[in-house]
N, C-alpha and C positions, 0 to 999 in steps of 0.2 A: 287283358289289362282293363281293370275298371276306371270309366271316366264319368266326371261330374260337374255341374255346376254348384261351385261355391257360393259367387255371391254376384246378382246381378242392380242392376240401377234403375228406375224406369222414372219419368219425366210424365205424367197425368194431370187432366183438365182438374178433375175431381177426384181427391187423394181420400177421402174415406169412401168415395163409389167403386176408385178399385181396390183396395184392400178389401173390401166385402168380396167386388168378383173373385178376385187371387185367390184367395184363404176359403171361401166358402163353393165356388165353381170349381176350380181345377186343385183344388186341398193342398197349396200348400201354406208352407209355414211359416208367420209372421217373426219374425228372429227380436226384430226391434224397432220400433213404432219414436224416432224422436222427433 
């Protein structure tokens, strides 16, 4: 059976310092930026 994560939430001092770490350090994928 394959498991996954959907969709998680994260709470950050600095929201464009980690969208940079997230998406460019560990590749994943920005789905929606609002």
């Amino acid at each position: 059976m394959k498991q996954s994560i959907i969709h998680i939430a994260l709470v950050v001092r600095d929201y464009d310092e980690a969208i940079a770490f997230y998406t460019e350090k560990l590749h994943f994928t920005l789905v929606e930026d609002t």
